[in-house]
C-alpha positions in Angstrom: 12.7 -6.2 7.1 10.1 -6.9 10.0 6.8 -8.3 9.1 3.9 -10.4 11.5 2.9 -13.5 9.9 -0.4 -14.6 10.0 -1.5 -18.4 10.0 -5.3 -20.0 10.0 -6.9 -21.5 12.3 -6.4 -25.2 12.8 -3.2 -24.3 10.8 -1.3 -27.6 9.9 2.5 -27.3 9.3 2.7 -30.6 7.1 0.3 -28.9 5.2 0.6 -26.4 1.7 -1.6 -23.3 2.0 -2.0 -19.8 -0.3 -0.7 -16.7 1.1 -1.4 -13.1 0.3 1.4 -10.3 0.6 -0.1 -6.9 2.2 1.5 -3.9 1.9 0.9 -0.9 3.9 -0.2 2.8 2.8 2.2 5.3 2.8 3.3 6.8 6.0 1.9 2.9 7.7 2.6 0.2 9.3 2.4 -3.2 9.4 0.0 -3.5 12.4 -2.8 -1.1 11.1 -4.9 -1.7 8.2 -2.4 -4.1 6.6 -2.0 -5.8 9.8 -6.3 -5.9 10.0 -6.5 -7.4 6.1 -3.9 -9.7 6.8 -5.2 -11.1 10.1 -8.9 -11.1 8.0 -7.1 -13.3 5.1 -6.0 -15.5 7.4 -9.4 -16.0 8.8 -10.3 -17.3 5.6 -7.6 -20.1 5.2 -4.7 -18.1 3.7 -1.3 -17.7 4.9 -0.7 -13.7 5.3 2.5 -11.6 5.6 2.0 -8.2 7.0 5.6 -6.4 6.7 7.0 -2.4 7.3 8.5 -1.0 4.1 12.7 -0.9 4.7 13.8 2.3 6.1 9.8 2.7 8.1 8.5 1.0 11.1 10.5 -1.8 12.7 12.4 -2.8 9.4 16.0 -1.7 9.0 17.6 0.9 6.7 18.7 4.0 6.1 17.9 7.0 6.1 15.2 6.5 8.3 11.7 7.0 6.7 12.5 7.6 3.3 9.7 7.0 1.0 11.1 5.4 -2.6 9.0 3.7 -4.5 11.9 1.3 -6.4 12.5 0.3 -3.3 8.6 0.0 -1.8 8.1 -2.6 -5.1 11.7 -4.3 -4.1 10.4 -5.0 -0.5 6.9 -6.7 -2.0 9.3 -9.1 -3.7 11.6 -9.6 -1.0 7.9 -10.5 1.1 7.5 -13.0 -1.6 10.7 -14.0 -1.6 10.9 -15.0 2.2 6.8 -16.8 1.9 8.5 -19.4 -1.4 10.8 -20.4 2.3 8.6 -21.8 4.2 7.2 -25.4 3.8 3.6 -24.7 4.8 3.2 -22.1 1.6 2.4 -23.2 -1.6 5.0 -21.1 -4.1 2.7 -21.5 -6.9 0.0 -19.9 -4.9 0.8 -16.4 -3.5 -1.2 -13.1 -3.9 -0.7 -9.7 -3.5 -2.4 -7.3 -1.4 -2.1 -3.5 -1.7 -3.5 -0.6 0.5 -3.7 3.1 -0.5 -0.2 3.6 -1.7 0.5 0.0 -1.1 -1.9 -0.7 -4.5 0.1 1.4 -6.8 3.2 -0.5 -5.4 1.5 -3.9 -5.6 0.2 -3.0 -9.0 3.5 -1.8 -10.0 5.5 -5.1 -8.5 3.1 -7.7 -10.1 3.7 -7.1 -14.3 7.6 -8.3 -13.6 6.7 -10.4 -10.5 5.4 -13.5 -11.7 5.5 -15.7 -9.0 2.9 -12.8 -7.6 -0.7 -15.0 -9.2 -3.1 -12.2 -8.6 -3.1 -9.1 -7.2 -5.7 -7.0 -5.4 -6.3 -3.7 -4.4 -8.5 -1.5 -1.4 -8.3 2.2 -2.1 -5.7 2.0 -4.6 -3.2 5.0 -5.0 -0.6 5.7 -7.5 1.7 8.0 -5.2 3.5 9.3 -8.2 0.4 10.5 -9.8 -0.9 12.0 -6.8 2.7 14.1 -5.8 2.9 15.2 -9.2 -0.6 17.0 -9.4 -2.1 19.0 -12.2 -0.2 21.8 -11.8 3.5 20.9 -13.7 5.0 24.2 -12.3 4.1 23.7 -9.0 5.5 20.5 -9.3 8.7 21.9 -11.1 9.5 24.2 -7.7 9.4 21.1 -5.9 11.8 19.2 -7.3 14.0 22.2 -7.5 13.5 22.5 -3.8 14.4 18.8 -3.3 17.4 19.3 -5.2 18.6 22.6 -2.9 17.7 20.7 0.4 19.7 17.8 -1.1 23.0 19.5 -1.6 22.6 21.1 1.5 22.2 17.5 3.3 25.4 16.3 1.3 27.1 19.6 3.2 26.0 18.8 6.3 22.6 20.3 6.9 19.8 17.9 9.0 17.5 16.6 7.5 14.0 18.0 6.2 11.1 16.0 7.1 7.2 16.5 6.1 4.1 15.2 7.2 1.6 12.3 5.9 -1.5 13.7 7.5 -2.6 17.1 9.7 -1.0 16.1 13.7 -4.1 18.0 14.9 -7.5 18.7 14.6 -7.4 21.8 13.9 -5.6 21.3 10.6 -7.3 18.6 9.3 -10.2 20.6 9.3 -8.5 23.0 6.8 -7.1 20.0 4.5 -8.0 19.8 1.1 -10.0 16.8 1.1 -11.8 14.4 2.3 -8.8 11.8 2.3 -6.6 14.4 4.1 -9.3 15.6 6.5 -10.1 11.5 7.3 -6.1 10.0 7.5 -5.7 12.8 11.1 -8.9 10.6 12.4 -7.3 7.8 11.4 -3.5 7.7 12.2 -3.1 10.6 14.4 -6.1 9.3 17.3 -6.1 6.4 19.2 -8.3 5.2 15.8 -5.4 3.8 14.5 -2.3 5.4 16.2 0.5 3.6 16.5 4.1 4.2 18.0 5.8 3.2 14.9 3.9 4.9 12.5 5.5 8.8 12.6 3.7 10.4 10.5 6.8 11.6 8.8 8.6 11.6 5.8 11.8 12.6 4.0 11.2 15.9 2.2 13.8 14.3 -0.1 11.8 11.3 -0.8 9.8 13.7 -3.6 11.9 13.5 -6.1 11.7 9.4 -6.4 8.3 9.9 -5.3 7.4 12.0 -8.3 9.2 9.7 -10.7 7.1 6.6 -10.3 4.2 5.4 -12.0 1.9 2.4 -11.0 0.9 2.3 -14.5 3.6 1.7 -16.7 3.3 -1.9 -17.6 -0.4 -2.6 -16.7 -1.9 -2.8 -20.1 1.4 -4.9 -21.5 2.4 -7.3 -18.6 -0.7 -7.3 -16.3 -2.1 -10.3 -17.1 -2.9 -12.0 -13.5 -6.2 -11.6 -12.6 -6.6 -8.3 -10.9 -8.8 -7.0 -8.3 -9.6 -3.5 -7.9 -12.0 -2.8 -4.3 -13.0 1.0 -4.2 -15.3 2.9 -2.0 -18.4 4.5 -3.8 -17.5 8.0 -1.8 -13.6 7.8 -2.2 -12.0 10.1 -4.0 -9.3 8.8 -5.1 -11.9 6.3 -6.4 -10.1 7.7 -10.1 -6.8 5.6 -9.6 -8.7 2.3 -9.7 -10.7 3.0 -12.7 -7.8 4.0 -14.4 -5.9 0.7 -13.4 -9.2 -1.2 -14.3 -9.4 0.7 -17.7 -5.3 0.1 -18.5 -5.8 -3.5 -17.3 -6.2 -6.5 -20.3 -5.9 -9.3 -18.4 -9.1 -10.8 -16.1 -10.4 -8.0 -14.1 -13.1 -6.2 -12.2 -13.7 -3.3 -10.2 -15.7 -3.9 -7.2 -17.7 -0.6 -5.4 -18.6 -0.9 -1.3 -21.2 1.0 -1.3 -21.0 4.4 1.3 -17.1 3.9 1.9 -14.8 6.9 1.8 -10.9 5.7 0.6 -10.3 5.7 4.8 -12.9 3.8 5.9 -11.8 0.7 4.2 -9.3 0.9 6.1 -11.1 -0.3 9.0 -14.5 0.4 9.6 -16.4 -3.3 10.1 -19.0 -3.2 7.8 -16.8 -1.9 4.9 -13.8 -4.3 6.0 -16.0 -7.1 5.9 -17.5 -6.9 2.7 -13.9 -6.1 1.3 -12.7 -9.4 3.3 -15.4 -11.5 1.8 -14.6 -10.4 -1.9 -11.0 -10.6 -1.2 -11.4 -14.3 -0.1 -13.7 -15.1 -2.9 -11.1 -13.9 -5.5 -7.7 -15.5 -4.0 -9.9 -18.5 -3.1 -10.9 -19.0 -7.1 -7.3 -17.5 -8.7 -4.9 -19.0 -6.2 
C-alpha cells in the first residue's frame, strides 16, 4: 500500500503526537480530498496518513481497481497498523477519518478496531446501501449480471469495467443527482483530476459492493466518540443521520451550512469550517 504522510509544522521526531487515518471516496485517491484533510490535520498538530485503497491508485494488488469493501476496512487497519510503527505517534492516540465512501468504511472499521479512538466523518456514504437502491429487483438483475460476467472472466473473457462519475459534460448534465452531476466537476476537470484516479471500476466489484453494510455494529460496538460533518444541501445528508441515530456512544452531527456532499470536498470556506471542527474533536478525544 502507498500512502503520503503528513507531519506538523515544527514537527519534533523525539516527540509523541496524535494521528488521524484518512481514507479516500470511492473511485479516489490519496492526493485529492483525503490528501487536502490530511495535509489540513496536520496543520493543526496531528500526524496524518493519506493512503490509496489496495488494488487503486499507487498501492499494489490485483485485479486492478476492484472496489471490495472487506478489503477497503482491512486497508484502514493496515494504515493504523503501519502509524503504531513509528516513534513520533502516540499508539494510544490515533483517529480515523472517512470521506464519502471512505465514512462507511471508517465507520465500519472502528466497532472491531479499537486501537481506532474516534472516528469522524465528511459526507459520509454507506456504498452498500447506496448500490443496493430501493428497488430489490433491479438490484437482483445485477447481481445476476455480475455472476454471468464472472464466469465469463474465469473462461477467459476481459474484464468489464464501469464508471464512478459522467467522463463528460454532457452526461453529467443528465445524472440523476446532484452528487452525480457535481463528482464530473470534481474528478473529471482539472478541479480535482488526477492521473491516478481512473474513474473506473470493476463491474465485478458489485456483488461485494452490494453485500456490505456500514451499519452493522454501530449501535453495539460504536462506542468511541463519533463525529458525523454533513453538508446542509447534501443529499446523501440521510447516511449520517442514520449513523448518528444507530450510534450510542458520544456523538454529534455537525451541519456546514450551504455545502453540497462535493463541496466538502474542497471548496475553502466549507473545508475550513470542517478542518476547524475536526481539530476541535481529535484535539479533545485523542
Amino acid at each position: 500500500m502507498a500512502g503520503d504522510l503528513y507531519l506538523p509544522a515544527r514537527f519534533d521526531e523525539s516527540k509523541q503526537y496524535p494521528a488521524i487515518v484518512t481514507v479516500h471516496p470511492g473511485g479516489g485517491v490519496k492526493e485529492q480530498t483525503a490528501g487536502l484533510y490530511a495535509q489540513k490535520l496536520a496543520e493543526q498538530g496531528f500526524v496524518a496518513l493519506a493512503f490509496d485503497a489496495s488494488c487503486q491508485g499507487e498501492s499494489e494488488g490485483e485485479p486492478r481497481l476492484l472496489e471490495d469493501p472487506a478489503a477497503r476496512v482491512e486497508d484502514v487497519r493496515s494504515a493504523v497498523d503501519y502509524l503504531t510503527t513509528l516513534p513520533f505517534v502516540d499508539e494510544e492516540k490515533i483517529g480515523a477519518l472517512g470521506i464519502c465512501a471512505g465514512g462507511g468504511y471508517a465507520v465500519a472499521a472502528a466497532p472491531t478496531e479499537r486501537r481506532i479512538k474516534a472516528v469522524a466523518t465528511v459526507s459520509a456514504v454507506d456504498i452498500g446501501a447506496m448500490f443496493r437502491g430501493e428497488d430489490s429487483a433491479a438490484a437482483l438483475q445485477t447481481l445476476e449480471a455480475v455472476a454471468k460476467q464472472r464466469t465469463a472472466e474465469a473462461k477467459g473473457t476481459d474484464s468489464l469495467f464501469l464508471n464512478w462519475a459522467s467522463n463528460t459534460l454532457e452526461e453529467s448534465r443528465q445524472a440523476p443527482s446532484v452528487l452525480m452531476r457535481e463528482a464530473y466537476d470534481y474528478y473529471r476537470t482539472p478541479r480535482a483530476q488526477h492521473p491516478n484516479s481512473t474513474n473506473r471500476f470493476l463491474f465485478r466489484s458489485l456483488d461485494k459492493v452490494m453485500a456490505f453494510s456500514a451499519t452493522t455494529l454501530i449501535s453495539t460496538f460504536l462506542t468511541q466518540p463519533l463525529l458525523l460533518i454533513a453538508g446542509s444541501e447534501a443529499d446523501t445528508r440521510s447516511y449520517s443521520e442514520q449513523f448518528y441515530a444507530l450510534s450510542n456512544g458520544p456523538k454529534e452531527l455537525f451541519s456546514v451550512e450551504g455545502a453540497t456532499h462535493i463541496a466538502m470536498y474542497d471548496i475553502p470556506e466549507y473545508v475550513g469550517q470542517a478542518v476547524t471542527k475536526l481539530a476541535e474533536f481529535f484535539g479533545k478525544n485523542l
